[in-house]
C-alpha positions as CSV (number, residue, x, y, z in Angstrom):
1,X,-1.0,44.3,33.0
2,X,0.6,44.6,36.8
3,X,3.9,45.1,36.7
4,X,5.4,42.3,38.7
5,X,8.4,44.3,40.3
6,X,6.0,47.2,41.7
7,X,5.8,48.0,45.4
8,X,2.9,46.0,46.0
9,X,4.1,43.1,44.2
10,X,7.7,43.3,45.1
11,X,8.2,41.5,48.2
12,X,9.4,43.7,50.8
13,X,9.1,43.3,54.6
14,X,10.4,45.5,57.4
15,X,14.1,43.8,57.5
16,X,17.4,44.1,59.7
17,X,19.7,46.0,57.2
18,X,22.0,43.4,55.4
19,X,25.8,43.7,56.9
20,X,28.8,41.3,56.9
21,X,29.3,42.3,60.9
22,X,26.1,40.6,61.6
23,X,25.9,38.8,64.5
24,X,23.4,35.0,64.4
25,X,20.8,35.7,66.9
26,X,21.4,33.1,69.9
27,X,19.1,30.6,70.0
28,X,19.9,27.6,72.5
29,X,17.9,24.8,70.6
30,X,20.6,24.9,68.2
31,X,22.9,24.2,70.9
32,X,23.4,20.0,70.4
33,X,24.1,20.9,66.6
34,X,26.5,23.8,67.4
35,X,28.7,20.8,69.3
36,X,27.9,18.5,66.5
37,X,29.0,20.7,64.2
38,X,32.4,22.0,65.9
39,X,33.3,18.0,65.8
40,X,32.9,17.7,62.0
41,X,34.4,21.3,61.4
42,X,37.7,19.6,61.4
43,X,37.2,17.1,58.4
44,X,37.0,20.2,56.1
45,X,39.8,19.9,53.1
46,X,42.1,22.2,53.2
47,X,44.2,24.1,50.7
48,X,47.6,21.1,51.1
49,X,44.5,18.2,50.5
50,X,43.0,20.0,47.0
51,X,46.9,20.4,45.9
52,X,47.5,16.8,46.7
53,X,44.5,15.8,44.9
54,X,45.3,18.1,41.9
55,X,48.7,16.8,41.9
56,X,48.6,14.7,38.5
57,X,51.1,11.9,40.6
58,X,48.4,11.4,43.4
59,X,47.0,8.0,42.3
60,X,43.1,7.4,42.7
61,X,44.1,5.3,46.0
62,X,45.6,8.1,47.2
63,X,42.3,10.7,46.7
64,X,40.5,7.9,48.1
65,X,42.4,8.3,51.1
66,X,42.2,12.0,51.3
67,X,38.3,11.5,51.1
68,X,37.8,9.1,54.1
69,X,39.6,11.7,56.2
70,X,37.0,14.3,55.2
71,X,34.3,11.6,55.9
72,X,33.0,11.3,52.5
73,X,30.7,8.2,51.9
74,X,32.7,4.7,50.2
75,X,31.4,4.2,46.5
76,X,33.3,3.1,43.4
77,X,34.7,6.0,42.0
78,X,35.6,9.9,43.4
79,X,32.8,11.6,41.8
80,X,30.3,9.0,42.9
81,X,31.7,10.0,46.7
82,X,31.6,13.7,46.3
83,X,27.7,13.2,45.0
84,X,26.8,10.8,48.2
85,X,28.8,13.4,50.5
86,X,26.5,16.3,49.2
87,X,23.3,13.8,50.3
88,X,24.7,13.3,53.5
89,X,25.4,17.0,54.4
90,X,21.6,17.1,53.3
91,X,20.5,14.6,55.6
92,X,22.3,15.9,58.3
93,X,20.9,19.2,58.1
94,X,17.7,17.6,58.1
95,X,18.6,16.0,61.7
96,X,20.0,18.7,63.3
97,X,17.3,21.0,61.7
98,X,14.7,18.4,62.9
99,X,13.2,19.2,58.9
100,X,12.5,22.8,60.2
101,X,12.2,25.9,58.4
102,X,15.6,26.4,57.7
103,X,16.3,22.9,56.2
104,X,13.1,24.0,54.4
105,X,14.4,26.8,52.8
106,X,18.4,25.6,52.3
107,X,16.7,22.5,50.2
108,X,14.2,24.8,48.2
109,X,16.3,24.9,45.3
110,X,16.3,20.9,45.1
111,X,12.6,20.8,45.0
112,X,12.6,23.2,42.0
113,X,15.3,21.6,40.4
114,X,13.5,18.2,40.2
115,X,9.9,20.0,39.8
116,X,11.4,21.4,36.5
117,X,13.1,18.0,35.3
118,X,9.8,15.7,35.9
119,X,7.1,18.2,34.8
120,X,9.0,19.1,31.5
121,X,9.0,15.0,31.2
122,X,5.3,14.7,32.0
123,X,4.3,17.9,29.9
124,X,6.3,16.5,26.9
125,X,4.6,13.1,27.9
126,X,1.2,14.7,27.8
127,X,1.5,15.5,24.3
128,X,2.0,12.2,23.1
129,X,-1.2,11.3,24.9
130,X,-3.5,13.6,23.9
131,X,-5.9,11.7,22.5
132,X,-6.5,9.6,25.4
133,X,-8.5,10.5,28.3
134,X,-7.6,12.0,31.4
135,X,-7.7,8.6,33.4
136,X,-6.0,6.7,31.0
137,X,-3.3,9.3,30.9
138,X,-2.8,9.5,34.4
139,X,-2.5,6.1,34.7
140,X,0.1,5.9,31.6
141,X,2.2,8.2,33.5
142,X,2.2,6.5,36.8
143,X,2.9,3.5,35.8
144,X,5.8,4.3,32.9
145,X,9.2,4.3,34.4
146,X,11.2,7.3,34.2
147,X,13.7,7.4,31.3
148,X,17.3,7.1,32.8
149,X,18.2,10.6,31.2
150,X,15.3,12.3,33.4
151,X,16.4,10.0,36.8
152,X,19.8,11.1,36.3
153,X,19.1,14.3,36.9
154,X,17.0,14.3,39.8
155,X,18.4,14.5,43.4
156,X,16.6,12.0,45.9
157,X,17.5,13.9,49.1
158,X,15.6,17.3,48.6
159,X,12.7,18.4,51.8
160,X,10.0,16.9,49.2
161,X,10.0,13.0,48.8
162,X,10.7,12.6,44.8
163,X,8.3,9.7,44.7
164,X,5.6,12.2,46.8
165,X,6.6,15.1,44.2
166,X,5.8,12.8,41.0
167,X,2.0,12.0,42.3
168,X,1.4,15.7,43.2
169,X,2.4,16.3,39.6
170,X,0.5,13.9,38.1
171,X,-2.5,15.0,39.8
172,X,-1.9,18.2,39.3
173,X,-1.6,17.9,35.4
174,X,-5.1,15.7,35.8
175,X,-6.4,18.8,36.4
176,X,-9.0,21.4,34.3
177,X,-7.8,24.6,33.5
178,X,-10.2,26.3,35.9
179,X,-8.9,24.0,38.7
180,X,-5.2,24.5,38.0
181,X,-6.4,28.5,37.7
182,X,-8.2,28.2,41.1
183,X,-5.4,26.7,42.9
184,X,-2.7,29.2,41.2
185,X,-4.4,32.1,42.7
186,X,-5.5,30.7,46.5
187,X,-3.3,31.8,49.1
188,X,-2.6,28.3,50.7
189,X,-1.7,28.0,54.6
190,X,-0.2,25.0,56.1
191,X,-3.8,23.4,56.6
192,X,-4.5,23.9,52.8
193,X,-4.5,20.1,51.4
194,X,-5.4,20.0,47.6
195,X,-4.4,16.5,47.0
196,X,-4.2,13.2,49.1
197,X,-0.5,13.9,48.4
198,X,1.2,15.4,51.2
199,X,3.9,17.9,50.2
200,X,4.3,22.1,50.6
201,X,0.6,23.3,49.3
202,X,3.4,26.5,48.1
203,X,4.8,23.9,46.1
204,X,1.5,22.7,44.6
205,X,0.3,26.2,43.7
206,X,3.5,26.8,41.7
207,X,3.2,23.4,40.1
208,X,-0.2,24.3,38.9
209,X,1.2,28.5,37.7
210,X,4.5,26.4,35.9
211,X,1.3,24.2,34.1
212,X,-0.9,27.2,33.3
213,X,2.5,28.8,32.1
214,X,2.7,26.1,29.9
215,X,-0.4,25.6,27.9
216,X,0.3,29.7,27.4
217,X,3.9,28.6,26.2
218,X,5.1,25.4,25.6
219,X,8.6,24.8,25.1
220,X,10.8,24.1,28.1
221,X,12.2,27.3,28.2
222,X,8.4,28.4,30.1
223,X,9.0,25.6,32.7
224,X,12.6,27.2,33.3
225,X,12.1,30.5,33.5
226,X,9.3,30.5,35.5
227,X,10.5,27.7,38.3
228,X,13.4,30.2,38.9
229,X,11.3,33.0,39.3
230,X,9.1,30.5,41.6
231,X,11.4,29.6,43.7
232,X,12.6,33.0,44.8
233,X,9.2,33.8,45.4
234,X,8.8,30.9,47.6
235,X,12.1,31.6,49.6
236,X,10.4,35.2,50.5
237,X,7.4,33.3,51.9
238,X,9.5,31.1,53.7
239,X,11.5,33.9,55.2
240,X,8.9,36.0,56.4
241,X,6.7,33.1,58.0
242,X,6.6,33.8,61.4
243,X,7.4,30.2,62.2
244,X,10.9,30.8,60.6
245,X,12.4,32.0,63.9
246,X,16.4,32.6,64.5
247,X,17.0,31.1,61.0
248,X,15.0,34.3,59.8
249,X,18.3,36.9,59.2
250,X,21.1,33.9,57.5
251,X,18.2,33.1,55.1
252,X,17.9,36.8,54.1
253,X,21.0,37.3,53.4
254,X,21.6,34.2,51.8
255,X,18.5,34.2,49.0
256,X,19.4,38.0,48.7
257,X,23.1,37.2,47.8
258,X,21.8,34.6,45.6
259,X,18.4,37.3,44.2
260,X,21.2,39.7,43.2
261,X,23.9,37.6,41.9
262,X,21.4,36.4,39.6
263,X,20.0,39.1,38.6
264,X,23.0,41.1,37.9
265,X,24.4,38.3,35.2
266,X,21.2,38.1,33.7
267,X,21.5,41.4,33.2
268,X,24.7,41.5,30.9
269,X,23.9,37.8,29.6
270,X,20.7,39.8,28.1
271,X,22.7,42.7,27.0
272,X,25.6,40.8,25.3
273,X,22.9,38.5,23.5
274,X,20.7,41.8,22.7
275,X,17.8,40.2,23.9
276,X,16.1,43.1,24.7
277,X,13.8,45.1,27.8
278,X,11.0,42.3,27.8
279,X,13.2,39.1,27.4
280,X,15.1,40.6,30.7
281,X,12.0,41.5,32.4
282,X,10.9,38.5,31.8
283,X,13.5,36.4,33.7
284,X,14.6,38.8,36.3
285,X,13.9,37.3,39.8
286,X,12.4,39.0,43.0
287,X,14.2,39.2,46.9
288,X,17.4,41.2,46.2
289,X,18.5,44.3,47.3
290,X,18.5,46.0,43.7
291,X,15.4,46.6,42.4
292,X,14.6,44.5,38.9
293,X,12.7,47.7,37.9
294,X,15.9,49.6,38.0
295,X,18.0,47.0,35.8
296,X,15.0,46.9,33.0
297,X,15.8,50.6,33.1
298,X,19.2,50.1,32.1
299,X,19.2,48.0,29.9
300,X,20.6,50.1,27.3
301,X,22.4,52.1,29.4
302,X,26.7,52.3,30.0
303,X,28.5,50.0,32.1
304,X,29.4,52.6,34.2
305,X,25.6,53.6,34.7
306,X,25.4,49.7,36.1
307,X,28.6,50.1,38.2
308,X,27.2,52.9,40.0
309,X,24.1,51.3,40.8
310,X,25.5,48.2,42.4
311,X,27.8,50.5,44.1
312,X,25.0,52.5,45.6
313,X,22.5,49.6,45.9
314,X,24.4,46.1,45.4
315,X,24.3,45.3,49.3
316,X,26.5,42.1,50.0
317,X,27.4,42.3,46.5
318,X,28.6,45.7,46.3
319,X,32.4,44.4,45.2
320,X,31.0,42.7,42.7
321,X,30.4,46.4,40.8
322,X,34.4,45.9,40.2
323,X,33.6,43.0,38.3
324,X,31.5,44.5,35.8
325,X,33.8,46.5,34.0
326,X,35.5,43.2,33.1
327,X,32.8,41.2,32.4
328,X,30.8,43.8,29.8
329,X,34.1,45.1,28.3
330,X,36.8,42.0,28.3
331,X,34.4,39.4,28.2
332,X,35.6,38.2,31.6
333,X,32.6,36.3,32.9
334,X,34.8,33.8,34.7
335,X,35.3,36.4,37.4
336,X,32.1,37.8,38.3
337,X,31.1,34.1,38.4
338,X,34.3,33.8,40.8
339,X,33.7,36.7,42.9
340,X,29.7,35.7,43.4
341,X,30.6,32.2,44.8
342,X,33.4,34.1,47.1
343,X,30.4,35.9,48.6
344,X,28.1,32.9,49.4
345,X,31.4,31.5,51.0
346,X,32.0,34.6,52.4
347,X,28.3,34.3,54.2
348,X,29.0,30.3,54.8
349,X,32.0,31.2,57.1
350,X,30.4,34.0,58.6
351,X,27.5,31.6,59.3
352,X,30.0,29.2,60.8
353,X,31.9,31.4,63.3
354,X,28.3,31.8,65.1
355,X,27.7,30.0,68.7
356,X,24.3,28.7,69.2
357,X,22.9,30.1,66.3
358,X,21.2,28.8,63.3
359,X,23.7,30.5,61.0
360,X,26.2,27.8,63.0
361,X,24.1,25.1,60.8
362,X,23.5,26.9,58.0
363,X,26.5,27.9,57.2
364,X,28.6,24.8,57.7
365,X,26.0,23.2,55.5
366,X,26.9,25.8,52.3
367,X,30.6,25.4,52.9
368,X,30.1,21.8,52.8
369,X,28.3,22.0,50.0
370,X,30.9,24.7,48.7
371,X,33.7,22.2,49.4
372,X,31.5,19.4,47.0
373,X,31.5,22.0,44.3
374,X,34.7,22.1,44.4
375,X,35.5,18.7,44.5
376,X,33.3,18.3,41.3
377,X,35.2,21.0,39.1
378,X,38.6,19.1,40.4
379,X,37.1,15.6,39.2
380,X,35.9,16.9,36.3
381,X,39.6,19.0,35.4
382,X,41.3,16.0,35.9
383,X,39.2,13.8,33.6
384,X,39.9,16.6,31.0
385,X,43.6,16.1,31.7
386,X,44.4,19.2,33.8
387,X,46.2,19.4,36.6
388,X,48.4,21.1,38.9
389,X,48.1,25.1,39.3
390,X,46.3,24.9,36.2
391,X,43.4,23.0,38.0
392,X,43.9,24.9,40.9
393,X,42.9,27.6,39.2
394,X,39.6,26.9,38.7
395,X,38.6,26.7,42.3
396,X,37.4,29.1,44.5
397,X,39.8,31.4,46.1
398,X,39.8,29.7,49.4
399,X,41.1,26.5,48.2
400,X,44.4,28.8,46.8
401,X,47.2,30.0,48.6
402,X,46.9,33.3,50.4
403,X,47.7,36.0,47.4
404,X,47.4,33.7,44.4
């Protein structure tokens, strides 16, 4: 069997070395959303607005208040706000973008999110139809309304159309093994159509390898596993088109931040769990700057064997090697979770300080999607009855005083 995290199968294209002092390649039709952008820079919340709305004697009215000014959409409660502000930033990078590559790649992880919620429904579906016929099944399915559980879940504003998404996957599933086989292993261009159903023929192939992958395994676990392993893939593909232009260094950084992170706590999830060399092999991801191959390897070896390889290899994440101590020996999984989401707003503000750039965009999407995160955790503390310092503390560290 080919090892999946060989050279040949490991994607790796010539690449500008990763570095925080990066500069964002100029690029001047990014120009009208570089001014856009410098406008709505100043609705950002700042560190005063999260303690007011931790503060347990701010009333709702009050929050409400501190949300218009940050030009979050009007709904009837906070969360439901925070959820339509995340669809807006969406839609906005997919104005400014004009649905380019870049909004292409920044919304990949939507697609695979809701790829993995509706074909674990139709898969489970298929089961309870399997003594109908193909047609009839197809039909079943198209027709059936999604349960509430699976539609709560799924979030409408991905690059893919959700209602586009479910007839690919219904075709697709309609599908003989040899067909679904045929179309897993084709190397699809933008011209390849394999449906009337117009969406990412990348997309379609991995629909049809998450089916196969399936029938080989099916629990939901398969789907899972192998959508996150997908995706990444996907991003590489994206990155290296040659139609992906200025966006081309941002997205490199930003999938390998997100490769290694990944990959690293996997790595001692695995190991605390004793799940052993193939489980880890098994879920480890491609497009980081530490080789998977090299993690397998050391699987049973010390932390300090670990902390010397993400000092020497780690990349961005080469501070998170002072994590791991913690994490393997204390337990402490709160702050390697921490110090990974400092990084990706580390490469968000970077992003942001850009002039005519498409890391201008890109990054004042992730910290205003990094700000909705946020605001979610907050929500959610308060609900739980925190407050104060207390639910301060569970944000990230640019929402906390300088030296807390």
């Amino acid at each position: 069997m080919t090892n999946r995290f060989s050279a040949k199968s490991h994607i790796r294209f010539a690449r500008k070395p990763l570095s925080w002092d990066r500069e964002g390649l100029l690029d001047t039709s990014y120009a009208h959303a570089s001014g856009r952008i410098r406008l709505l820079e100043e609705r950002f919340l700042g560190f005063d607005d999260f303690e007011k709305l931790a503060d347990s004697k701010t009333s709702d009215s009050e929050r409400g208040q501190i949300l218009d000014a940050a030009a979050y959409p009007a709904a009837d409660y906070l969360e439901k706000r925070v959820l339509l502000g995340r669809s807006e930033n969406n839609k906005l990078l997919k104005e400014l973008d004009q649905n380019g590559p870049l909004t292409r790649a920044l919304l990949l992880d939507i697609d695979y999110h809701n790829l993995k919620s509706l074909l674990k429904h139709y898969l489970l579906a298929e089961e309870g139809l399997a003594d109908t016929s193909t047609e009839q099944r197809e039909d079943i399915n198209a027709k059936t309304k999604l349960p509430v559980a699976v539609q709560s879940v799924l979030i409408p504003d991905g690059y893919t159309d959700l209602q586009l998404m479910r007839k690919a996957i219904l075709e697709t599933i309609a599908l003989e093994k040899s067909e679904l086989e045929d179309m897993a292993t084709a190397v699809p261009s933008d011209e390849t159509v394999w449906s009337p159903v117009a969406i990412d023929p990348e997309l379609q192939r991995s629909m049809a390898k998450l089916i196969l992958a399936w029938y080989q395994h099916p629990e939901a676990l398969t789907i899972a596993i192998e959508a996150d392993k997908l995706y990444f893939d996907h991003a590489q593909k994206i990155i290296h088109d040659p139609k992906i232009g200025t966006a081309k260094w941002f997205l490199q950084d930003y999938f390998s931040l997100k490769a290694d992170i990944a990959n690293l706590q996997m790595l001692l999830r695995v190991r605390k769990f004793h799940g052993g060399h193939a489980y880890l092999k098994r879920i480890l991801v491609c497009g980081g700057e530490v080789d998977p191959t090299k993690l397998i390897n050391l699987y049973d070896s010390s932390t300090e064997d670990i902390i010397e390889l993400w000092q020497k290899d780690g990349g961005l994440t080469k501070e998170l090697a002072e994590k791991i101590q913690d994490a393997e020996k204390h337990d402490d999984v709160w702050a390697l979770g921490e110090a990974s989401d400092n990084l990706l707003m580390r490469l968000a503000e970077q992003g942001r300080r850009q002039t005519f750039s498409a890391d201008t965009l890109a990054g004042f999407w992730l910290s205003r999607q990094i700000e909705g995160q946020n605001l979610r955790i907050l929500f959610s503390g308060l609900e739980r009855g925190y407050s104060g310092q207390r639910l301060l503390n569970l944000l990230r560290v640019i929402y906390r005083r300088k030296g807390r």
